[in-house]
N, C-alpha and C positions, 0 to 999 in steps of 0.2 A: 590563412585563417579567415573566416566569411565574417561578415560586418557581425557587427554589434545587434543580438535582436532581445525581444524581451518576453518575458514569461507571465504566465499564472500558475503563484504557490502559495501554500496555505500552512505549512509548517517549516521549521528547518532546526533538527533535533540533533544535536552535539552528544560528545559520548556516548555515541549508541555501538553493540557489540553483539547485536544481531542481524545486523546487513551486510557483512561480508567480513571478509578478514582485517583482524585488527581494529586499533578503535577507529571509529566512522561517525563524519557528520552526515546526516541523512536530510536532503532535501526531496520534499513532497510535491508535487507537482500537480496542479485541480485539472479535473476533466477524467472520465472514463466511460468506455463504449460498450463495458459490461454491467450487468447490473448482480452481482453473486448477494444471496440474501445475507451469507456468513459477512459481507464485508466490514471490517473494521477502521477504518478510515472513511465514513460517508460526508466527511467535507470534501474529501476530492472528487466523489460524484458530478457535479455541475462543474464547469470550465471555467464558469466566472466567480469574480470575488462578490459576496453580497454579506448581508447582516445577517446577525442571527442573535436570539434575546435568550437570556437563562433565567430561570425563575428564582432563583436563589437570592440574586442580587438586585432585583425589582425590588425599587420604594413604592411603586403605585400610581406614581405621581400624572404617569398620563402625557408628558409634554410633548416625548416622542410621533404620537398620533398628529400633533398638532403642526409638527415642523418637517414633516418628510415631505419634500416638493416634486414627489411620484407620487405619495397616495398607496404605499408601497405595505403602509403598516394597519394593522387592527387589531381589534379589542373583540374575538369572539369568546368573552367570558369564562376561555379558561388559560389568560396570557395575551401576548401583544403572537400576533401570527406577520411573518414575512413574506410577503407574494413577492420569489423568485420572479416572476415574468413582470414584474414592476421594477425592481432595485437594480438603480442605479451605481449602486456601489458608492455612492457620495459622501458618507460617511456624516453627512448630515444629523441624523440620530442618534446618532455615536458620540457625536461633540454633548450633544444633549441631554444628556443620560446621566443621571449626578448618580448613581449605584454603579455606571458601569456594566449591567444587564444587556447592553446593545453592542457588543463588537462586529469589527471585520473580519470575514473568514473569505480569505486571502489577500495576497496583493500579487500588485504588478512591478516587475524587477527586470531591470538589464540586467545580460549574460556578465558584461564586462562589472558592474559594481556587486552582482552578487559572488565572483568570483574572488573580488578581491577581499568580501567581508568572509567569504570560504576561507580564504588563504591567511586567515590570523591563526586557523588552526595547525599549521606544516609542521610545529614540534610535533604533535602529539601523534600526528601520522606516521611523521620520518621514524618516531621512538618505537611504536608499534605494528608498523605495515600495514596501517591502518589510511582512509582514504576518503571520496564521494561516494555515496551513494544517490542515485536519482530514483527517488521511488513516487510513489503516487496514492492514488488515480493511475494514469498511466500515463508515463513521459511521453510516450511517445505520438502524443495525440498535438506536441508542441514540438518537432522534430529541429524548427530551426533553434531554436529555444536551448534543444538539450547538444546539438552539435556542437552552438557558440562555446556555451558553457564548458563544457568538455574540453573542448580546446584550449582556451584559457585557463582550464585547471592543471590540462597537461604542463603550457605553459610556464607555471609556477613550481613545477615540479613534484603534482597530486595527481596519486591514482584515480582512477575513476569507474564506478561499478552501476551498472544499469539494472536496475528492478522490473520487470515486464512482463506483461500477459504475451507479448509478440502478435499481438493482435494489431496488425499497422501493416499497409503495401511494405511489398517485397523489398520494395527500393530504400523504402525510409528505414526497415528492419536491417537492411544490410548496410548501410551506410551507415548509422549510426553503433552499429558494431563493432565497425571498423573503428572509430573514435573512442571506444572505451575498452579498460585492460578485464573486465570483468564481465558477465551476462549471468543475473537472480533471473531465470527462468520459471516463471509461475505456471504447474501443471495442477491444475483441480479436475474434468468430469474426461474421462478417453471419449466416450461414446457419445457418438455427435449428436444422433437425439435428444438424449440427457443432457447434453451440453447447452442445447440451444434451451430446450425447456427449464433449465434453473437460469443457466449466466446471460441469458440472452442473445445469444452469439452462435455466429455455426462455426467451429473450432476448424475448419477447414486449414482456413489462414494462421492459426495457429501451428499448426503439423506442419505445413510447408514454412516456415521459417523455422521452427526448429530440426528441420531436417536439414535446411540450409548452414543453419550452426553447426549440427554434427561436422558435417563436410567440410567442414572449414574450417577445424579444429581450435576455434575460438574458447577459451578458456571460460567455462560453466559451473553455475552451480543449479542445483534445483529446489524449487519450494512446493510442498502439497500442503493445500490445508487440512486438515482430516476433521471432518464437518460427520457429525453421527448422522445418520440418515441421507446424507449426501453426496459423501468422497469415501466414505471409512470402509465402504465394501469391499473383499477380497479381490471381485471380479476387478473394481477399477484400480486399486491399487498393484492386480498382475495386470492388467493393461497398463497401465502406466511404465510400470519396470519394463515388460515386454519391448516398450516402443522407446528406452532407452537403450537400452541394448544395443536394439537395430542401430536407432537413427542418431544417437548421440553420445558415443563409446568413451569420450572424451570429459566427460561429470567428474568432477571431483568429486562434491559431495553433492546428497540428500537430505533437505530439512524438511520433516514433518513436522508440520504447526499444528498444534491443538488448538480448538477455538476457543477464540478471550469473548466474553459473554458482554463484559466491561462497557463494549462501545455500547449499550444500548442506552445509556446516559446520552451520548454524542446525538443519538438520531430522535432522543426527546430535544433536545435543545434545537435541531434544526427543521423541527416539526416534520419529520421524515416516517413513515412506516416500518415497523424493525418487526418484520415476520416470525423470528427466532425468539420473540418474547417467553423466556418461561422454557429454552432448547436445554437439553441433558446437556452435560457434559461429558466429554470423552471420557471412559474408563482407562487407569491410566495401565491396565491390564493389558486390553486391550490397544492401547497404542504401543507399545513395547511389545504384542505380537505381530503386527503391522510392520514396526522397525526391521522384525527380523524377518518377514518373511522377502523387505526388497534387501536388506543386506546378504541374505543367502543366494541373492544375485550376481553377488561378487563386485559390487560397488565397493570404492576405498572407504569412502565412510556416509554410515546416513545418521544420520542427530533425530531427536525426538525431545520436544519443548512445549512448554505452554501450559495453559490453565485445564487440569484433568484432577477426574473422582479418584482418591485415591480411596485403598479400603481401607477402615478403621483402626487402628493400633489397638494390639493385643493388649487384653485387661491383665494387670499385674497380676502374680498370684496374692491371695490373701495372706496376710499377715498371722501369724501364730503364736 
């Protein structure tokens, strides 16, 4: 087992029962090398832990300006704004805050004591096949981080499931796969072009590890988000099955995520840009032809979830 090393996470969500089988605590992981506009967790964009202020809970009072010993905070008159490239993470403000308006979004944790606050949940895993999940941002931008852990969870006698774009050298993708009994394999845009132009990324590295998964018949599931205007097209949804097929025979399942509109609360609060302001939602017609056309692939099963337009319910007939 390799020493003890430590992390940056930003949530750690219990009874969750959509990150793998069974019920699942979900540990979140800060940092990511992609930037997908759809994202919905944009606390784990940045790697470190900083502050972030809510308007909700602001008294007005101002103090915070006056006690951050960065210089980290200001008053451009529509809220207190956090300069990431200032914040220390000190929590300084935080203390200061009588509404509470200033929290920490993240912290810093050993492998060995987040495991053992993991490991208060082993009923409710042992009762339902349920387990870890490591998700993100993406784990694997903390490789020693998620191995420790991992270990330590095995340790205790907890499965452990990895959520991942597989965007990470070859070596760190393979090794830590070897340490956990599960792979959420996250597939959004085929076409590398496209890929690079929304997620920021050239998917290159993407395809050669998951080609490497196939072969290795590592135990898979797979996630698309079905983004209207940016995944939901025929062409990349038969690109996608296509190079399942091929490169990774071994899926269990397919989950199509509809996008939750929801986070764009999260990316006011963290004075972030949320390009998707005011995005349609999925038809949920339309996602349910999508389901079938990768299920007529002959995958064992692909699911279909999330927040979609549904058409309006039939007006009663009139009364007589």
């Amino acid at each position: 087992m390799p020493e003890d090393a430590t992390g940056v996470i930003f949530s750690v969500q219990p009874f969750s029962t959509e990150d793998g089988p069974g019920l699942r605590t979900t540990v979140f992981c800060k940092g990511c090398p992609l930037r997908c506009p759809w994202c919905h967790n944009p606390e784990g964009l940045s790697p470190s832990p900083h502050a972030a202020w809510t308007e909700s809970r602001c008294t007005g009072c101002r103090e915070c300006l006056a006690v951050c010993p960065h210089g980290a905070l200001s008053d451009r008159g529509t809220g207190i704004w956090v300069d990431l490239s200032r914040c220390q993470a000190c929590g300084t403000c935080v203390s200061h805050c009588p509404g509470g308006a200033l929290e920490m979004v993240g912290r810093v944790v050993g492998a060995e004591e987040l495991a053992r606050e993991l490991a208060c949940d082993l009923p409710f895993f042992a009762r339902s096949g349920g387990g870890i999940t490591l998700s993100g941002g993406e784990p694997l931008l903390q490789p020693a981080f998620v191995m420790a852990l991992s270990d330590r969870l095995h340790g205790a006698g907890i499965e452990v499931a990895l959520d991942t774009s597989a965007f990470a050298p070859p070596a760190v993708f393979r090794e830590a796969a070897a340490r956990v009994d599960l792979i959420l394999l996250d597939l959004k845009i085929m076409d590398p072009e496209r890929h690079r132009a929304v997620c920021g990324v050239d998917p290159a590295l993407i395809h050669e590890n998951a080609r490497w998964l196939g072969a290795s018949g590592k135990r898979t599931w797979v996630r698309v988000p079905l983004i209207p205007g940016y995944t939901d097209d025929e062409a990349n949804l038969d690109a996608i099955g296509d190079f399942l097929v091929r490169a990774l025979p071994q899926v269990e399942r397919i989950d199509l995520l509809a996008y939750n509109p929801l986070c764009e609360a999260d990316y006011r609060r963290l004075r972030l840009p949320y390009s998707l302001a005011g995005h349609p939602r999925l038809p949920a017609s339309r996602g349910e032809a999508l389901r079938e056309r990768l299920a007529a692939l002959g995958f064992p099963l692909v699911t279909l979830s999330g927040m979609m337009d549904h058409p309006p319910a039939a007006a009663p007939p009139p009364r007589r």
